[in-house]
BALOBA-1460 file (C-alpha; in Angstrom, 3 decimals):
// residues 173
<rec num="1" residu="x" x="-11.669" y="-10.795" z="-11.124"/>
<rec num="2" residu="x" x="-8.305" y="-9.380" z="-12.219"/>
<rec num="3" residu="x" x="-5.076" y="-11.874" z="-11.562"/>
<rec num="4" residu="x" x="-1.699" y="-10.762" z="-11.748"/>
<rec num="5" residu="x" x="0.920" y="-14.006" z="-11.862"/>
<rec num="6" residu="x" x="4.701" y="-13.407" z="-11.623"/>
<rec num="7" residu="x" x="7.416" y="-15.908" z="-11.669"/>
<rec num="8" residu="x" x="11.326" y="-16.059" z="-13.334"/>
<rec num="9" residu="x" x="11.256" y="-12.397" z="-13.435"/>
<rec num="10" residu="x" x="8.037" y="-12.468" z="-16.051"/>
<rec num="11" residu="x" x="4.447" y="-11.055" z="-14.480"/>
<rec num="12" residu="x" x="1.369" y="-11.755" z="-16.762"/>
<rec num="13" residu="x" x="-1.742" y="-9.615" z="-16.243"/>
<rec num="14" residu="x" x="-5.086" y="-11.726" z="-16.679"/>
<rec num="15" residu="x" x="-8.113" y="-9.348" z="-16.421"/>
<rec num="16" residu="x" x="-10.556" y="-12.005" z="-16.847"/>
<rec num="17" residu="x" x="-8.750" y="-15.033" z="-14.960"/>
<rec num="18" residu="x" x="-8.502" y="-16.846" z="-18.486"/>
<rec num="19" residu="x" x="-6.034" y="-15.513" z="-21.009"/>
<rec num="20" residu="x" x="-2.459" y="-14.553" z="-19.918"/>
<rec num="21" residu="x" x="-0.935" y="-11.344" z="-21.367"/>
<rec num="22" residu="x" x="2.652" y="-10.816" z="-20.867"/>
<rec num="23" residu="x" x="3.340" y="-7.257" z="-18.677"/>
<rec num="24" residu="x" x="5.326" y="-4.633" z="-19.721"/>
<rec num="25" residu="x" x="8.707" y="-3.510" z="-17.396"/>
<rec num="26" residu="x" x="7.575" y="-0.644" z="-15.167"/>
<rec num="27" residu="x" x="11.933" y="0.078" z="-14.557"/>
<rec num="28" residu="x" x="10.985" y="0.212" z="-10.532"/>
<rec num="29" residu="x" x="13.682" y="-2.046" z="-9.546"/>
<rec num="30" residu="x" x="12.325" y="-5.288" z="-7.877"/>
<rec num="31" residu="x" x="8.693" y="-5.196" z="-7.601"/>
<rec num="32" residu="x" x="7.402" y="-5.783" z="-3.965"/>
<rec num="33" residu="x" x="3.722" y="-5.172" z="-4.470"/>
<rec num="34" residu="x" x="1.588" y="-5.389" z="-7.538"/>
<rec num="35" residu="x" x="-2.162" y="-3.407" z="-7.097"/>
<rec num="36" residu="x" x="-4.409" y="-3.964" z="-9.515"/>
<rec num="37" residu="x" x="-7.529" y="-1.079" z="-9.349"/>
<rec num="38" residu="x" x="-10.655" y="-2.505" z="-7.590"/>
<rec num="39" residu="x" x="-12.222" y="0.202" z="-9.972"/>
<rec num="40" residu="x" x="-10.792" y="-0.721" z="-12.954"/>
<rec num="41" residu="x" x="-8.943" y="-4.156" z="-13.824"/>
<rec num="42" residu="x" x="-6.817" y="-2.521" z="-16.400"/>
<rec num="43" residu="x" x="-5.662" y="-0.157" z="-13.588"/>
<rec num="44" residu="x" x="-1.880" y="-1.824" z="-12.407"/>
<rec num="45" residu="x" x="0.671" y="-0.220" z="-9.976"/>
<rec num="46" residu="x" x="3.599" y="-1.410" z="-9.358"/>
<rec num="47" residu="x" x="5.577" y="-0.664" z="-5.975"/>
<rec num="48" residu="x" x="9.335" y="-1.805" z="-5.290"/>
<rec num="49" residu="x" x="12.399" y="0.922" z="-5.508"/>
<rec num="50" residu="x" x="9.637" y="3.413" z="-7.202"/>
<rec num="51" residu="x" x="6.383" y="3.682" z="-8.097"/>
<rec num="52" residu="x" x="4.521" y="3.155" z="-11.652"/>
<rec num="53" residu="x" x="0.982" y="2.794" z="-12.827"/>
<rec num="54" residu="x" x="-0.752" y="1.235" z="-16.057"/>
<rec num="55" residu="x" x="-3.901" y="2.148" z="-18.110"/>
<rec num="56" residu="x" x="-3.336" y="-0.371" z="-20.453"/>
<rec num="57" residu="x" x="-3.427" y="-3.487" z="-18.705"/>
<rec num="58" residu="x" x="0.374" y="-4.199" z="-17.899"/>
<rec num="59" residu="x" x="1.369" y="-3.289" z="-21.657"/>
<rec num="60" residu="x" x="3.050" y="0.640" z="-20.811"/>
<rec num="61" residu="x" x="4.250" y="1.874" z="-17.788"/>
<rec num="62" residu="x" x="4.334" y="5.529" z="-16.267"/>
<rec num="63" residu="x" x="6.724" y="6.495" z="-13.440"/>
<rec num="64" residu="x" x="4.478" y="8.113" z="-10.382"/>
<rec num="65" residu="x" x="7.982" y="8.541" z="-8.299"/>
<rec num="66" residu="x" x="7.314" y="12.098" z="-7.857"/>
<rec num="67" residu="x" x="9.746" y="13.370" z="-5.800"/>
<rec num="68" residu="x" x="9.466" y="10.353" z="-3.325"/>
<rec num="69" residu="x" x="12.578" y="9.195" z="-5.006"/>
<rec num="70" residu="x" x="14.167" y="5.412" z="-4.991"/>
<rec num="71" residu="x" x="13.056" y="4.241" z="-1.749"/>
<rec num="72" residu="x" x="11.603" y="0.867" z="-0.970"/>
<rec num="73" residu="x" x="7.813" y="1.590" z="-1.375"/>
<rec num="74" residu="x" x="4.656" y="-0.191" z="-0.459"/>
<rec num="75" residu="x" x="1.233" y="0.554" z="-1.961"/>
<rec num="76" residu="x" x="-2.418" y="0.309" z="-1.240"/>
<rec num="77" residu="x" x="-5.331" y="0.823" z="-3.317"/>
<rec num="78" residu="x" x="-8.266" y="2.601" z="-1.451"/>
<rec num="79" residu="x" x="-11.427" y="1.047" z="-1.977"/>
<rec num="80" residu="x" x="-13.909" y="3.842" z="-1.333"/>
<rec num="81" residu="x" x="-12.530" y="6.636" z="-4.514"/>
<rec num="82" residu="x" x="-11.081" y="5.449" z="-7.424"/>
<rec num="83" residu="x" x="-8.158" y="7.722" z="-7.011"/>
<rec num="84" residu="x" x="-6.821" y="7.251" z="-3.765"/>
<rec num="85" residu="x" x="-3.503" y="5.079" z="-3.068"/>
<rec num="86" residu="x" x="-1.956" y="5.110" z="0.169"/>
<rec num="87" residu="x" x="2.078" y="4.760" z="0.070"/>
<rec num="88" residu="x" x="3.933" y="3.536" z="2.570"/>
<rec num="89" residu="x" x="7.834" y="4.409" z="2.674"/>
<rec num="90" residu="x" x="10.328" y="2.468" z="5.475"/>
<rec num="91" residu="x" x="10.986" y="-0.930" z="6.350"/>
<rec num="92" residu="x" x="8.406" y="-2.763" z="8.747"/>
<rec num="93" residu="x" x="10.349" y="-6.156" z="8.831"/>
<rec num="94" residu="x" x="11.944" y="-6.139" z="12.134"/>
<rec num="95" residu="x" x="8.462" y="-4.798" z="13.936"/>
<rec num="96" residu="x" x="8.505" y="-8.142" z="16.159"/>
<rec num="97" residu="x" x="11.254" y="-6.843" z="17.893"/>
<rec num="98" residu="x" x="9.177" y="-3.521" z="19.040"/>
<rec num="99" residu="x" x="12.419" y="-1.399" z="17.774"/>
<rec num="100" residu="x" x="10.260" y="1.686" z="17.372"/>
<rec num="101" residu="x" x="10.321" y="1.492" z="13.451"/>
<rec num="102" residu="x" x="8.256" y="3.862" z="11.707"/>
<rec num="103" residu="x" x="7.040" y="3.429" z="8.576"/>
<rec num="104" residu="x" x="5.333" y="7.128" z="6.888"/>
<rec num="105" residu="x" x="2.331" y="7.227" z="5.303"/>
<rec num="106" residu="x" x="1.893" y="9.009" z="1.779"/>
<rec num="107" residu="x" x="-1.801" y="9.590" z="0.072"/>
<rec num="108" residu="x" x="-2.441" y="10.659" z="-2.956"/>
<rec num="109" residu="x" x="-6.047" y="11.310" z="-3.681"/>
<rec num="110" residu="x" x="-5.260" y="11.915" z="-7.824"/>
<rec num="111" residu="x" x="-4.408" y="8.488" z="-8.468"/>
<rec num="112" residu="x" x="-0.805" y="9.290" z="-8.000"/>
<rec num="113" residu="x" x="0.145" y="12.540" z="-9.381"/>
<rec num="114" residu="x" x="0.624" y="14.079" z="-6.057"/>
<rec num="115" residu="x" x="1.210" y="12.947" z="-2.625"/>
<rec num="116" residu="x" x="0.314" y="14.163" z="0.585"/>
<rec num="117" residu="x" x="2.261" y="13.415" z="3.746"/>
<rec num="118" residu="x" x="-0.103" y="12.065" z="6.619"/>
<rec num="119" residu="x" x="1.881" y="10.794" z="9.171"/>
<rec num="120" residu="x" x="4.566" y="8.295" z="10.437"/>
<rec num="121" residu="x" x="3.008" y="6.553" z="13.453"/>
<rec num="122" residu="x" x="3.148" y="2.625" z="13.565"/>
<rec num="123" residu="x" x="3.305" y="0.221" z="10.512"/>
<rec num="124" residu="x" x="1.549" y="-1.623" z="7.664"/>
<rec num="125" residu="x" x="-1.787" y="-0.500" z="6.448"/>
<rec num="126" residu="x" x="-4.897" y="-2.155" z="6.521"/>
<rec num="127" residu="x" x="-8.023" y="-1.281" z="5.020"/>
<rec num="128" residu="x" x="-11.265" y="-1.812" z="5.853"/>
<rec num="129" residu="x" x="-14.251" y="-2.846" z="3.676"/>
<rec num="130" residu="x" x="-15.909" y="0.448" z="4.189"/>
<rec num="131" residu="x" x="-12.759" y="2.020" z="2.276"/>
<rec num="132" residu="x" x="-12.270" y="4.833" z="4.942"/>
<rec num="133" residu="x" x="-11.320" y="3.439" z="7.961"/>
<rec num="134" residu="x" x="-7.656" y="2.166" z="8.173"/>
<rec num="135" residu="x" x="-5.571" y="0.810" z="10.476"/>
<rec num="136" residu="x" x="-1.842" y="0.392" z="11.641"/>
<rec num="137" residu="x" x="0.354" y="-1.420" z="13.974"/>
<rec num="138" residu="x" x="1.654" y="0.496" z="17.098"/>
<rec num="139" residu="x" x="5.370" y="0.127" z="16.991"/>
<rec num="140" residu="x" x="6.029" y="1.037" z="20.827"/>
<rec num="141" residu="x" x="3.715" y="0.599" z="23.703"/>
<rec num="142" residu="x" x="2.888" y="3.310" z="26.451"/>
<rec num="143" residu="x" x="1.974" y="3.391" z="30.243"/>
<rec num="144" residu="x" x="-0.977" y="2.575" z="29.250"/>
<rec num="145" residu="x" x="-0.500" y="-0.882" z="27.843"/>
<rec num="146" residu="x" x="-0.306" y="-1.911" z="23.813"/>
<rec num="147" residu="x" x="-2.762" y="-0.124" z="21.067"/>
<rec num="148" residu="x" x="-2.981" y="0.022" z="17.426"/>
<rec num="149" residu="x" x="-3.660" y="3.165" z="15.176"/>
<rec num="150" residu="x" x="-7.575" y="3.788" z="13.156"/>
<rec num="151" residu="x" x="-8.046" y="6.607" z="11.315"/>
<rec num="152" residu="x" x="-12.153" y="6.958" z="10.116"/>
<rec num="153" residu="x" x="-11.355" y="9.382" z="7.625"/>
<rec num="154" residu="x" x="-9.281" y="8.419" z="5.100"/>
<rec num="155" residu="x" x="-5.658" y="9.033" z="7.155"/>
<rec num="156" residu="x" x="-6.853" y="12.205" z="8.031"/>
<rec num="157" residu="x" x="-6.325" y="11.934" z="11.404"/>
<rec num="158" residu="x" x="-5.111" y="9.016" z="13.595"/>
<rec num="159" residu="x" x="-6.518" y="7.979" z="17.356"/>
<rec num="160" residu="x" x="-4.821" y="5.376" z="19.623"/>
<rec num="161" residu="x" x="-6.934" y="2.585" z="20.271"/>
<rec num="162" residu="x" x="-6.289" y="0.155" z="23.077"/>
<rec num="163" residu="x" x="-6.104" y="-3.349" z="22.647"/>
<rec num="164" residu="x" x="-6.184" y="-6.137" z="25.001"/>
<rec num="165" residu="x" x="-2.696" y="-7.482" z="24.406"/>
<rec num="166" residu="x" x="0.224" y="-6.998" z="21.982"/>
<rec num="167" residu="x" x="-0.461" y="-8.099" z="18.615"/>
<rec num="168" residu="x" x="2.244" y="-8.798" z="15.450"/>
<rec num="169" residu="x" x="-0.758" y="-9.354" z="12.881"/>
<rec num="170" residu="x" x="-3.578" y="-6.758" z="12.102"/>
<rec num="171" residu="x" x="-6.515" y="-8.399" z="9.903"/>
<rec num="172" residu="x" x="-9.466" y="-6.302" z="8.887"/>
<rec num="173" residu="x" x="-13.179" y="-8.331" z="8.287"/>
């Protein structure tokens, strides 16, 4: 397994849990998420006010911004394809409140190069084991009581799923 340890503004990249190699910059800003490829452990992406990705293990850095610009950006590797990342764009730290925050949903299904819009219902992203099924917080309820987003198909499309109570945390097994 692949570990990525940060700390004093330093990150070093271990792909086999044993030696340490000191990481490039990736020039994102502050990073808020570090992905490492579930396909390939020299695979890195960095997240924060951008978006960059590594072949090389931490050493060079590539911008993947794309026309998504400097906004705060959180990333997910899928798990199913190699290629496909799942973006999220907004801020999702006042959802206890319920304040209807919406937080989009990018894909990219070329490991990057281009992203597709999906959708901007609820927030977070969680992925299942199966790689295709994802899920996301409601961020208002209905008349119909409080639900949470799945979508079976990659973020294709998205159905409302009713849950027994309101929930803050979404975990997927």
């Amino acid at each position: 397994a692949a570990f990525v340890f940060c700390g004093n503004n330093v990150c070093k990249f271990s792909p086999d849990g044993k030696q340490l190699t000191v990481m490039g910059n990736p020039k994102i800003g502050w990073d808020s998420i570090i992905a490492i490829s579930p396909h390939n452990p020299t695979t890195i992406y960095a997240a924060g006010e951008g978006l960059a990705v590594s072949k090389d293990g931490g050493y060079t850095w590539d911008s993947l911004n794309n026309g998504l610009g400097n906004n705060k950006l959180l990333l997910e590797t899928g798990t199913n394809e190699e290629n496909f990342l799942y973006l999220l764009m907004g801020e999702c730290n006042r959802y206890r409140e319920r304040s209807n925050i919406e937080q989009s949903i990018y894909r990219s299904v070329d490991g990057g190069s281009t992203w597709e819009f999906l959708d901007k219902k609820g927030c977070f992203l969680i992925m299942d084991a199966d790689g295709k099924t994802a899920y996301r917080l409601a961020t208002d309820s209905d008349d119909f009581g409080p639900w949470i987003w799945r979508s079976s198909n990659n973020g294709q499309r998205w159905d409302k799923i009713r849950i027994p109570s309101a929930i803050t945390t979404l975990v997927a097994h």
